[in-house]
C-alpha positions as CSV (number, residue, x, y, z in Angstrom):
1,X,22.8,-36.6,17.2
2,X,20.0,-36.6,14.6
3,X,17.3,-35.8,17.0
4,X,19.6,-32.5,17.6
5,X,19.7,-31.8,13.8
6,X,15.9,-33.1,12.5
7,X,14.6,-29.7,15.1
8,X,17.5,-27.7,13.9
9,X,16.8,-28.2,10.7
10,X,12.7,-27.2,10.9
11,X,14.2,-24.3,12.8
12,X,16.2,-22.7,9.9
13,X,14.0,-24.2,7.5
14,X,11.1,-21.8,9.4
15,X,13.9,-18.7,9.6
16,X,14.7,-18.6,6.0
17,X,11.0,-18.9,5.4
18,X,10.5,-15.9,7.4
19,X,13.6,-13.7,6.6
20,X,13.9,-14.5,2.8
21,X,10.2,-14.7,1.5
22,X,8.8,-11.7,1.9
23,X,11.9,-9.4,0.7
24,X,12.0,-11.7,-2.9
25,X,8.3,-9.7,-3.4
26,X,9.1,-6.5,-1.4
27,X,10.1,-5.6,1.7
28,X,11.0,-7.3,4.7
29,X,8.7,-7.4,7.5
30,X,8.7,-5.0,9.7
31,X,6.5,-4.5,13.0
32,X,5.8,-1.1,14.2
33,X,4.7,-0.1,17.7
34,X,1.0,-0.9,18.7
35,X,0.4,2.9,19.6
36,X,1.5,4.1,16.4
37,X,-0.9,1.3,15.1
38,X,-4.2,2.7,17.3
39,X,-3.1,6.5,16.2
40,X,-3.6,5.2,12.6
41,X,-6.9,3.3,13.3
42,X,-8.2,6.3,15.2
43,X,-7.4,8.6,12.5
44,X,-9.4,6.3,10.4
45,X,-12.0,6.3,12.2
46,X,-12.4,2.6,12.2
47,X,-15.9,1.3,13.3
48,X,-17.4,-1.5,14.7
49,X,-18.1,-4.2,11.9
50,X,-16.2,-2.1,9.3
51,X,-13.9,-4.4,7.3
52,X,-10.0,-3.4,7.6
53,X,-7.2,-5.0,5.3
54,X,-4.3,-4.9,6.2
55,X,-1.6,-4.9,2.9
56,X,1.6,-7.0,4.5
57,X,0.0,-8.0,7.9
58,X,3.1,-9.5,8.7
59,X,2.9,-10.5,12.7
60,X,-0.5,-9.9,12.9
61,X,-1.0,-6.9,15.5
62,X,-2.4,-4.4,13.2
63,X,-5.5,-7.6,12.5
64,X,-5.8,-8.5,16.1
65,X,-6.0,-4.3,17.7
66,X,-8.7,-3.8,14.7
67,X,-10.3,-6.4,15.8
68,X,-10.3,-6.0,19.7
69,X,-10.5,-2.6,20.2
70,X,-12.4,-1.4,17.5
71,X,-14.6,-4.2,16.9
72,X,-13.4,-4.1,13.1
73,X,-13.4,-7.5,10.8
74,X,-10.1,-7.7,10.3
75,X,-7.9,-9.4,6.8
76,X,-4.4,-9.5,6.8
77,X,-2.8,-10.6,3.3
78,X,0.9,-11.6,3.7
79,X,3.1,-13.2,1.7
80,X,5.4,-14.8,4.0
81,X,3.9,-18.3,4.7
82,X,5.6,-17.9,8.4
83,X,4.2,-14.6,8.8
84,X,0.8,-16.0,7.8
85,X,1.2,-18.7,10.7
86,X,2.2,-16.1,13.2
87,X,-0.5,-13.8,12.2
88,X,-3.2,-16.5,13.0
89,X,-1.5,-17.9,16.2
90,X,-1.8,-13.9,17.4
91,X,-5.6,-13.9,16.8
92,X,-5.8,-17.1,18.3
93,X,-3.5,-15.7,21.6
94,X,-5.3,-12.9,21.8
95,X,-9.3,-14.2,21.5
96,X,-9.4,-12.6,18.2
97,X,-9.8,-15.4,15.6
98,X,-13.8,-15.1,14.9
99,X,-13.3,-11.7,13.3
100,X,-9.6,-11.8,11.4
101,X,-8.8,-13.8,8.6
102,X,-5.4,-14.0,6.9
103,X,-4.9,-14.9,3.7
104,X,-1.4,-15.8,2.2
105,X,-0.5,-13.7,-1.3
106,X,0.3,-11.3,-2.5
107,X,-1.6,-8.1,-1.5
108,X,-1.1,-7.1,-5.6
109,X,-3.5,-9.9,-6.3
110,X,-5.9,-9.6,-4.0
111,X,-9.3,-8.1,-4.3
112,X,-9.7,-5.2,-2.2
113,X,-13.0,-3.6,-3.1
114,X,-15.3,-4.8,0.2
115,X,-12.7,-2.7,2.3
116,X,-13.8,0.1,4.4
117,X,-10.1,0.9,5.7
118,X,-6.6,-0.1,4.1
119,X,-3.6,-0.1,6.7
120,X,-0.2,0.0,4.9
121,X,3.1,-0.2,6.2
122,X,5.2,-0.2,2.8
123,X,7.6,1.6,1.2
124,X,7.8,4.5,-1.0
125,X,8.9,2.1,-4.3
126,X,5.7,0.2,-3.8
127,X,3.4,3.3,-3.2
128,X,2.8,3.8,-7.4
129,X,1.4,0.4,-8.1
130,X,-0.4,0.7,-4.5
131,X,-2.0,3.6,-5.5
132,X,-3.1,3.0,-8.9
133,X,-5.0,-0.4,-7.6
134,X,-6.6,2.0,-5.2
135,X,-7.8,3.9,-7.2
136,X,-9.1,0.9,-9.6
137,X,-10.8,-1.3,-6.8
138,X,-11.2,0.6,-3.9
139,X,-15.4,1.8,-2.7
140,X,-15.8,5.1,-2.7
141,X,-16.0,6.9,0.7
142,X,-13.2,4.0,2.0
143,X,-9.9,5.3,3.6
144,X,-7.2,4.4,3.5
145,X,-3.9,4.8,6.1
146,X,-0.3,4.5,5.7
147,X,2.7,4.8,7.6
148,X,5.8,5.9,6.7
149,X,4.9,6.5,2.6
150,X,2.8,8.5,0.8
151,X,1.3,8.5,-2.4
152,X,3.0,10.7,-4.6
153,X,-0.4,12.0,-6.8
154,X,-2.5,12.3,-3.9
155,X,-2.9,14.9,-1.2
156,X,-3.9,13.4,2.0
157,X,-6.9,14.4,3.8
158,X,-4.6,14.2,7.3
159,X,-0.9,14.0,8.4
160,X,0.0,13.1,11.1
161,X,4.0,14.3,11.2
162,X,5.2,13.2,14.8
163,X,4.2,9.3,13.5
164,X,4.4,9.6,9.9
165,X,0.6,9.1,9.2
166,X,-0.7,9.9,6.5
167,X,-5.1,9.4,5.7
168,X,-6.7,9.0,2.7
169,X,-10.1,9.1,1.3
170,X,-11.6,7.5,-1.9
């Protein structure tokens, strides 16, 4: 019986982990579709050796297509230790791990200024303080990509309005 509960419990222990950590400090995690995800980068105009963070990597495919097909270095920051886990074991699936690193925090402490592209997948509550560390750290000429949000003081230099893309340049 206890060698039934002792993988149980590491199993729920690992589901809360996922499910309940990353809502305390915003939203859950939520995946979206790998083409939406290359529309994004394209729209970018993500180049080879370019440096891409992605803000709430969560599973990790946003790193590992940067990576792979546009030959991008690639940092997730997520907050969600699990997340963080799966994010690495995708690199490591997909022969990506030399050029992504994750690193587990929050993406609101996190210094953003060597970026070249920020991907964001957030939500419109979060878009404020987003924008106004942005605009503080952020390299000029650096874009910056989000789905599903905007940022309500700027005007974007692209929308994309069948996939909710919007592109920004600082």
């Amino acid at each position: 019986m206890l060698t039934f509960l002792f993988p149980a419990g590491i199993f729920l222990l690992i589901a809360a982990l996922y499910i309940l950590v990353p809502p305390f400090f915003g939203p859950p995690s939520v995946p979206t579709r790998r083409e939406r995800i290359r529309k994004a980068l394209q729209l970018a105009k993500l180049k080879p050796n370019e440096t891409l963070y992605d803000l709430g990597a969560g599973d990790g495919r946003v790193l590992v297509i940067a990576a792979k097909e546009f030959e991008a270095q690639s940092v997730g920051v997520e907050i969600g230790p699990v997340q963080c886990a799966v994010s690495w074991l995708n690199a490591i699936w997909n022969g990506a791990k030399s050029k992504v690193k994750i690193e587990a925090r929050n993406f609101y402490h996190t210094d953003i200024s060597q970026a070249d592209v920020i991907f964001a997948y957030l939500t419109s509550d979060q878009a404020v303080r987003l924008q106004e560390k942005i605009k503080r750290e952020l390299k000029s000429g650096a874009r910056v990509v989000t789905i599903s949000f905007n940022f309500p003081d700027w005007e974007p230099v692209y929308l994309d309005r069948e996939n909710l893309i919007f592109l920004y340049e600082k």
